[in-house]
C-alpha positions as a Python dict, from the first residue, in 0.01 Angstrom:
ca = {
    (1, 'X'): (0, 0, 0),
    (2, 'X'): (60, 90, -328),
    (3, 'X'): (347, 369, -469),
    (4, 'X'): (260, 701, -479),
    (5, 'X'): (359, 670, -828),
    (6, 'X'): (110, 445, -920),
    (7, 'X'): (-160, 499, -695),
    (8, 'X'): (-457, 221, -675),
    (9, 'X'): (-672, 482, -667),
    (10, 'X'): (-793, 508, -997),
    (11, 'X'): (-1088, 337, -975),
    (12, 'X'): (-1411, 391, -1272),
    (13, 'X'): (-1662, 635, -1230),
    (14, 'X'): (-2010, 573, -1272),
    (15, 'X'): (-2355, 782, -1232),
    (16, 'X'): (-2629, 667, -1071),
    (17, 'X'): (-2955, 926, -1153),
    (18, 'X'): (-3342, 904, -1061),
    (19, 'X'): (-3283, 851, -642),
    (20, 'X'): (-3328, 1093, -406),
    (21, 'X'): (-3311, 1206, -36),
    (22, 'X'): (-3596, 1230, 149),
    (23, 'X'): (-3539, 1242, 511),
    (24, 'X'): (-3197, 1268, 703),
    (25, 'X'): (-3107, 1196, 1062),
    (26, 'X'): (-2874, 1214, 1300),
    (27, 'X'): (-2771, 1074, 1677),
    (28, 'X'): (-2444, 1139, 1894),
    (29, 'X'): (-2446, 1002, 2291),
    (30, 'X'): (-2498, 1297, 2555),
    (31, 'X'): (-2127, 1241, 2737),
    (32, 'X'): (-1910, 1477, 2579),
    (33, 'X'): (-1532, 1403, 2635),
    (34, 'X'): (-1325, 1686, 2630),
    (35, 'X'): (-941, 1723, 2575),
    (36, 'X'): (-878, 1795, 2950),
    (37, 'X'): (-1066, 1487, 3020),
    (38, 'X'): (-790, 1282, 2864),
    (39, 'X'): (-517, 1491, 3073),
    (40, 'X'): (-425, 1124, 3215),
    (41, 'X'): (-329, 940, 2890),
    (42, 'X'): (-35, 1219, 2939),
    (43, 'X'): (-227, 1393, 2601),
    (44, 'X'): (-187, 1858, 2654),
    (45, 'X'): (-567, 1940, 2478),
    (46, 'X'): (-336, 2223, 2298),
    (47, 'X'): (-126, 1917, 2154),
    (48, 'X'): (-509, 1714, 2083),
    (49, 'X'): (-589, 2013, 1891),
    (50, 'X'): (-286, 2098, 1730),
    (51, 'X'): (-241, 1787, 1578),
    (52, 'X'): (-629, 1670, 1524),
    (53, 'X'): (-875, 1990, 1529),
    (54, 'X'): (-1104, 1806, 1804),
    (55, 'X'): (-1175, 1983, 2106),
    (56, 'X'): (-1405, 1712, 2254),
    (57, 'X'): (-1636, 1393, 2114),
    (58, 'X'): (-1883, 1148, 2269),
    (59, 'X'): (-1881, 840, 2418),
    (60, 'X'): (-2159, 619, 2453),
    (61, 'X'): (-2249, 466, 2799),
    (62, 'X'): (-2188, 112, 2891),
    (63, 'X'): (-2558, 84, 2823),
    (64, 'X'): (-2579, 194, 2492),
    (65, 'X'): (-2510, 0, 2191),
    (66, 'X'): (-2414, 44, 1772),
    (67, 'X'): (-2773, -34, 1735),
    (68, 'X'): (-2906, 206, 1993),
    (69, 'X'): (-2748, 512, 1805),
    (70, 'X'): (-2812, 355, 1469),
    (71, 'X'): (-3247, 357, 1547),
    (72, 'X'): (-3172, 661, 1721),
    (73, 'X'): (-3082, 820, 1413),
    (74, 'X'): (-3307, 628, 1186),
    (75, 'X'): (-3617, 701, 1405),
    (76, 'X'): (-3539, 1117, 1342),
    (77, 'X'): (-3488, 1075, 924),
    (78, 'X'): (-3769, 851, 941),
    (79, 'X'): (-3995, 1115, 1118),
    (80, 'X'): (-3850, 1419, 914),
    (81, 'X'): (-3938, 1238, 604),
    (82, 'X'): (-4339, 1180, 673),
    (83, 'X'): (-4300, 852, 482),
    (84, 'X'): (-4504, 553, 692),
    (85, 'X'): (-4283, 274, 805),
    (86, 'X'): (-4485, 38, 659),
    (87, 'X'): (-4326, 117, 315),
    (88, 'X'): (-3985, 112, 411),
    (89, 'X'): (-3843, -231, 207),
    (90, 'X'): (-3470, -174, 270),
    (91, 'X'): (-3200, -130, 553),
    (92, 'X'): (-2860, -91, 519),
    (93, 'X'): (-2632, -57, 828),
    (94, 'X'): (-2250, 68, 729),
    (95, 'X'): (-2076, -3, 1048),
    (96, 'X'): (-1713, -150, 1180),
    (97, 'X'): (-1848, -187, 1565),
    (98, 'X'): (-2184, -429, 1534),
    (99, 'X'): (-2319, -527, 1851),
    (100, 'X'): (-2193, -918, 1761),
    (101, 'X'): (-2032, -1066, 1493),
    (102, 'X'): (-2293, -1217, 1430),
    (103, 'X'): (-2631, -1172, 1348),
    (104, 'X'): (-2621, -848, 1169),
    (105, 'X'): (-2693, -573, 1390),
    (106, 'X'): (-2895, -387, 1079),
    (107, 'X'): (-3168, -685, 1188),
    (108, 'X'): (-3164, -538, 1575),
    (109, 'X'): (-3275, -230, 1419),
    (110, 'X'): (-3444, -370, 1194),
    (111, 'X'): (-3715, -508, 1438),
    (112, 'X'): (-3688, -225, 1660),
    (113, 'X'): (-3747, 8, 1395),
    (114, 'X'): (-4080, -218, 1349),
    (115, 'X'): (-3960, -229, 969),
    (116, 'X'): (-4071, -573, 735),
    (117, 'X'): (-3791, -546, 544),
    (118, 'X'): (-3422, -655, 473),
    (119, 'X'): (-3141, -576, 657),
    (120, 'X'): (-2780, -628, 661),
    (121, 'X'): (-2447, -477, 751),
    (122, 'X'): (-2172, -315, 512),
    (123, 'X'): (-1851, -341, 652),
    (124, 'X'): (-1640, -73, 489),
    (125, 'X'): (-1487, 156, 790),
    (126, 'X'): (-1519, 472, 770),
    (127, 'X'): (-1630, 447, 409),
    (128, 'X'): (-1899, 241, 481),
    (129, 'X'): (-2162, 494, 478),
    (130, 'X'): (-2100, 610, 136),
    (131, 'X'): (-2049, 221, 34),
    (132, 'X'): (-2424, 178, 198),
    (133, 'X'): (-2552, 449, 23),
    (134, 'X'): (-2492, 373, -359),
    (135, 'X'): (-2588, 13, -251),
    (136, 'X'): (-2911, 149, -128),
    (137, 'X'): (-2956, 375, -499),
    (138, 'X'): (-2851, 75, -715),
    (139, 'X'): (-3190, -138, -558),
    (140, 'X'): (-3372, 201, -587),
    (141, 'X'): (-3265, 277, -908),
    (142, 'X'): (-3349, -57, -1016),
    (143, 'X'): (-3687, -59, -900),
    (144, 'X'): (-3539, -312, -632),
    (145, 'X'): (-3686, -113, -276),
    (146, 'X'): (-3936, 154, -302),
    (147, 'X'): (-3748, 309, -3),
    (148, 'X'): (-3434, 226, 155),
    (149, 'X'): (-3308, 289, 489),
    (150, 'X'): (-2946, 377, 497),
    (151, 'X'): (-2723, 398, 786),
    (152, 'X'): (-2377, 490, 883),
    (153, 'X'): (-2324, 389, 1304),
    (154, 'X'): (-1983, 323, 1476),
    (155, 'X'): (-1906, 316, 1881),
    (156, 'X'): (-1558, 382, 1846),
    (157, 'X'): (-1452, 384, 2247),
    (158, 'X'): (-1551, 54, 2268),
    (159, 'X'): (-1225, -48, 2013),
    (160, 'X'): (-921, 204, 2090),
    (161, 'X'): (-710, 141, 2353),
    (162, 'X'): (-796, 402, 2626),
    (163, 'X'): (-428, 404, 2700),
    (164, 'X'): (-344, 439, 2328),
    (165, 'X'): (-272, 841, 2338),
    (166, 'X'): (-216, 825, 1976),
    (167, 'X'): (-519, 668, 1854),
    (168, 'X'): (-769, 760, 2165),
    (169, 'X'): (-858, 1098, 2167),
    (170, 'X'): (-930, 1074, 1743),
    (171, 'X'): (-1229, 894, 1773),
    (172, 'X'): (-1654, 923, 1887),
    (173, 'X'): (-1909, 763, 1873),
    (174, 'X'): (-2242, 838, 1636),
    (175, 'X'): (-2505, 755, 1408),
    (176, 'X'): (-2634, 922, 1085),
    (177, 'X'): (-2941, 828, 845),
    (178, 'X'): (-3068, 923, 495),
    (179, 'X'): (-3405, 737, 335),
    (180, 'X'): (-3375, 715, -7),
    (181, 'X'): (-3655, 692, -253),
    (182, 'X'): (-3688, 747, -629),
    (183, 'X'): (-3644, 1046, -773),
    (184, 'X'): (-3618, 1286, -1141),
    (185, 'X'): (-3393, 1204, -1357),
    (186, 'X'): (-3189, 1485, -1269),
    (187, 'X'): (-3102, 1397, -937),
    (188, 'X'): (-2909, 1150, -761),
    (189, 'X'): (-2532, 1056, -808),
    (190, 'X'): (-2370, 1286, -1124),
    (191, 'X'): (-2036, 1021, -1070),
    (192, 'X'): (-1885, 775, -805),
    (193, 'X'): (-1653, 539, -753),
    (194, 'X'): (-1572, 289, -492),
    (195, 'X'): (-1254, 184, -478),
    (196, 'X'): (-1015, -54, -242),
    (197, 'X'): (-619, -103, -159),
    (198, 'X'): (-578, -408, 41),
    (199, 'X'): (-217, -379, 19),
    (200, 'X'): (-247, -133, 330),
    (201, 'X'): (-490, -367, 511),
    (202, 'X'): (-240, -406, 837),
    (203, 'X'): (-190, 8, 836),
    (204, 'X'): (-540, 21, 1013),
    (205, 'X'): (-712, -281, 1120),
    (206, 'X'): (-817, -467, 1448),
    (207, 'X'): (-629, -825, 1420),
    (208, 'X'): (-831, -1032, 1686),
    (209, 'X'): (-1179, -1154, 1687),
    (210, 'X'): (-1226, -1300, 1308),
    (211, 'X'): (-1164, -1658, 1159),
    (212, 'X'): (-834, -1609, 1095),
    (213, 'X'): (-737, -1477, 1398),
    (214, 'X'): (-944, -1597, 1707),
    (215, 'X'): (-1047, -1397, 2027),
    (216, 'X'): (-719, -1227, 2184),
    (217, 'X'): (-773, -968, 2435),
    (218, 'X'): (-405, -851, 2308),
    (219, 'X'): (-515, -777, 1968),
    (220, 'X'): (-886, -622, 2050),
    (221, 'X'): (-828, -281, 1998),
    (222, 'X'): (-825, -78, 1680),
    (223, 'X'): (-425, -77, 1526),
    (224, 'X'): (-330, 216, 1385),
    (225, 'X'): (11, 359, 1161),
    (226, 'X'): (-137, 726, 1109),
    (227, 'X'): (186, 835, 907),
    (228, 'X'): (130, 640, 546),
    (229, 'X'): (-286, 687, 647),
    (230, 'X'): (-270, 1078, 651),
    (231, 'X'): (-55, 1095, 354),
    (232, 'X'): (-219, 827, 161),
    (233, 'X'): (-554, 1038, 266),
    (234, 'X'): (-447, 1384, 140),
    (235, 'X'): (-342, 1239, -211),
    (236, 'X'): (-666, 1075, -217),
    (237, 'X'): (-928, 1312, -166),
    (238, 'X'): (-805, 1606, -353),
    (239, 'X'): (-724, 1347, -679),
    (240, 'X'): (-1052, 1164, -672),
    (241, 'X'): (-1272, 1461, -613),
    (242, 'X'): (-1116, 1647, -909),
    (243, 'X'): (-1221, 1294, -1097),
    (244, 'X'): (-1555, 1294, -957),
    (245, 'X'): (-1634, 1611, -995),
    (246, 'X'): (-1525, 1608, -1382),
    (247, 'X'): (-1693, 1329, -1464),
    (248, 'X'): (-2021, 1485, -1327),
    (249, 'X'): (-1921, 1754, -1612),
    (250, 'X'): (-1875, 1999, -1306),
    (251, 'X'): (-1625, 2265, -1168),
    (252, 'X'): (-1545, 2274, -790),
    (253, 'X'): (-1726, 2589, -803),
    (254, 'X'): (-2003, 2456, -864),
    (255, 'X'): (-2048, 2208, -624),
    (256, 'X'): (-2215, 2398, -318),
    (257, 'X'): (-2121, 2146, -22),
    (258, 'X'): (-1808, 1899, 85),
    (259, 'X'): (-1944, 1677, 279),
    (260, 'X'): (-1599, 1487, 366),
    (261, 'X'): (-1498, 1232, 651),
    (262, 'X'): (-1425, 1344, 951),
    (263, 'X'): (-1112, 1176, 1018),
    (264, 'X'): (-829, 1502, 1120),
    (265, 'X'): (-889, 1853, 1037),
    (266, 'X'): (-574, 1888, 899),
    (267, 'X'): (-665, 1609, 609),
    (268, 'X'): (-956, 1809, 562),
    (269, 'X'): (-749, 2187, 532),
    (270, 'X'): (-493, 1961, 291),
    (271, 'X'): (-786, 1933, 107),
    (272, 'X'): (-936, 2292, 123),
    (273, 'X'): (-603, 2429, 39),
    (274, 'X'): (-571, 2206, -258),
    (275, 'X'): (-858, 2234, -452),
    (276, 'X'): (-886, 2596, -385),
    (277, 'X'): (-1225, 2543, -139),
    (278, 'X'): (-1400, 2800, 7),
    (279, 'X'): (-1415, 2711, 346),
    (280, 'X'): (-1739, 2783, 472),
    (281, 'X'): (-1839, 2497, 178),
    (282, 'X'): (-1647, 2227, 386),
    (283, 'X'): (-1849, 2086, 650),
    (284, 'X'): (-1637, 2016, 1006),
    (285, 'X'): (-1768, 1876, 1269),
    (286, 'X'): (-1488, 1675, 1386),
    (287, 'X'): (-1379, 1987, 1638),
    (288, 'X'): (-1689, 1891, 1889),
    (289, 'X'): (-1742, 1515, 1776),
    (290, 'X'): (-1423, 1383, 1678),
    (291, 'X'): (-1366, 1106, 1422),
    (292, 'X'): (-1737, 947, 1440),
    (293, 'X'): (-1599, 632, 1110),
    (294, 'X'): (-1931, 549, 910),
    (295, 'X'): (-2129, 861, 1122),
    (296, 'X'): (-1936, 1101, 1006),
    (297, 'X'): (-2073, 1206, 664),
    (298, 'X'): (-2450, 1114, 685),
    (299, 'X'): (-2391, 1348, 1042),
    (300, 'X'): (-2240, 1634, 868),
    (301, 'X'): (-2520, 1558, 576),
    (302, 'X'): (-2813, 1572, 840),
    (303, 'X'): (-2702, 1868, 1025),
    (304, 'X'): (-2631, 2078, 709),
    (305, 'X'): (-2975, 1975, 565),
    (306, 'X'): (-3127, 2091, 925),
    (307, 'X'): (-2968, 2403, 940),
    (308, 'X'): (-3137, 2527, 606),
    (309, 'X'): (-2869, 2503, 385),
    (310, 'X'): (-2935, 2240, 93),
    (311, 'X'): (-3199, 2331, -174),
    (312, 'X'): (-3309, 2134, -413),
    (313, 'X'): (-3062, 2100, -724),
    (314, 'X'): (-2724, 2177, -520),
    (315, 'X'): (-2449, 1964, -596),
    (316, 'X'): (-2267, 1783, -259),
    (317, 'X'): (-1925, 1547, -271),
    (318, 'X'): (-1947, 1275, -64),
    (319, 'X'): (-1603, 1133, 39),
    (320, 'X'): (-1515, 860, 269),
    (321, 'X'): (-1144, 655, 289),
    (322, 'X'): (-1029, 484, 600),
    (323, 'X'): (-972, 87, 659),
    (324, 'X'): (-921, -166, 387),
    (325, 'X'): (-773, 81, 252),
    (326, 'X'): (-1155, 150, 140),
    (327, 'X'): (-1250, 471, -76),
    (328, 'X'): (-1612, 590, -140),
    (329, 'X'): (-1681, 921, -355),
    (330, 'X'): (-2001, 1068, -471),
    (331, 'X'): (-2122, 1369, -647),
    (332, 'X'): (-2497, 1401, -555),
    (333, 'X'): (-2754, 1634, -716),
    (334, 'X'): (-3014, 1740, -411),
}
């Protein structure tokens, strides 16, 4: 990974107008797994939520697949949105856990869904929603899809080592969904950026199961060195939302919802602190879901929306980092 004292993270921001939102959605499994239910990986819940903010998450059943949450969630937006299948033309699946390697599990739900459309997978981590989601504007934008299905999915229990206590109790599994269609010319993405630093690849990866490293039951689970991550994190979110958030010719005050992943609370309080947030802006739901990867934003997004609290013309930041070491931030007009 790169020095702190020239950090990779200065990557251009663009704007993206003339998409919107019209339908979110949103999916987690019904077996919540609490603290006390990990008592035998030797984890105290007081320690779990002392060092992560999560009181419990969910797991999916050994039934229940990536692509069962991901139509889950897709079947809700699709539904709150009143816009007929038929016309969907796009899907876009942001996930690290597909079903197989190959084909791509966005074609699963693809002809579940009953969609005639596209489909493929974005493999970004736990930035792969927001990396989904200005690839789903730039075809809308573009006159490319008339609406575009875009979905963050992950079923993290079936990659961290259950006797991992480090990494284990972090993450849950989930699905989130957004359709996106075209919109004024007011709304839509004020700024992003998408960045990468592959220099910090091997500081959160999973080494077996690819080309260059063959099936290995040793090397199947997710591989974690949360030390350089959660620093590397802080710096990041609080310097490329300041960036973000100017080029959008913003203030932070003015930006009505932070809509950030869900990876530890105290990343997300870093953050609060340092950019002076008010805290009932931030959106947490990490305490009762844990650290859903891809989910975690277009969750957050959906149950905010739900709840009655985004009206048309508020501003939300978007922010995703995890694996790759992959960065996606967006300020969206509603």
């Amino acid at each position: 990974m790169s020095d702190s004292s020239t950090p990779s993270y200065q990557s251009p921001m663009r704007k993206l107008t003339g998409v919107q939102i019209v339908g979110t959605g949103s999916f987690v499994p019904d077996n919540v797994v609490t603290n006390e239910d990990l008592a035998s990986l030797g984890c105290d819940a007081d320690w779990i939520i002392q060092r992560t903010g999560i009181h419990e998450r969910r797991h999916a059943p050994p039934d229940m697949a990536t692509s069962d949450m991901a139509i889950a969630a897709a079947e809700r937006c699709i539904e709150a949105s009143g816009v007929d299948r038929s016309e969907i033309d796009l899907l876009l699946l942001g996930t690290f856990t597909p079903d197989r390697l190959f084909p791509a599990t966005a074609t699963v739900v693809q002809d579940r869904l009953g969609l005639n459309c596209g489909a493929m997978d974005l493999v970004a981590a736990c930035s792969g929603f927001v990396y989904s989601l200005i690839t789903g504007m730039q075809y809308v934008a573009t006159g490319g899809s008339r609406y575009a299905l875009v979905i963050g999915a992950d079923t993290n229990s079936r990659v961290v080592d259950p006797q991992d206590k480090k990494t284990y109790p972090l993450f849950g599994d989930g699905a989130g969904a957004v359709l996106l269609a075209a919109g004024s010319s007011e709304q839509g993405a004020l700024s992003y950026t998408l960045g990468a630093d592959g220099s910090g690849t091997e500081l959160l990866c999973r080494d077996s199961g690819g080309a260059a490293k063959p099936y290995d039951p040793a090397g199947w689970y997710v591989r974690m060195d949360g030390r350089p991550i959660f620093k590397w994190a802080v710096r990041l979110v609080e310097e490329v939302s300041r960036n973000a958030i100017e080029a959008a010719g913003l203030s932070i005050e003015q930006i009505d919802w932070w809509l950030l992943h869900q990876a530890n609370a105290r990343i997300l309080e870093a953050a609060t602190e340092s950019l002076g947030l008010d805290r009932d802006r931030v959106v947490m739901h990490l305490d009762r879901y844990g650290n859903t990867s891809a989910a975690s934003i277009p969750i957050a997004l959906d149950e905010t929306f739900r709840a009655g609290n985004i009206s048309r013309g508020d501003h939300l930041l978007l922010s995703g980092f995890g694996a790759g070491l992959t960065w996606g931030t967006t300020v969206l007009r509603w």
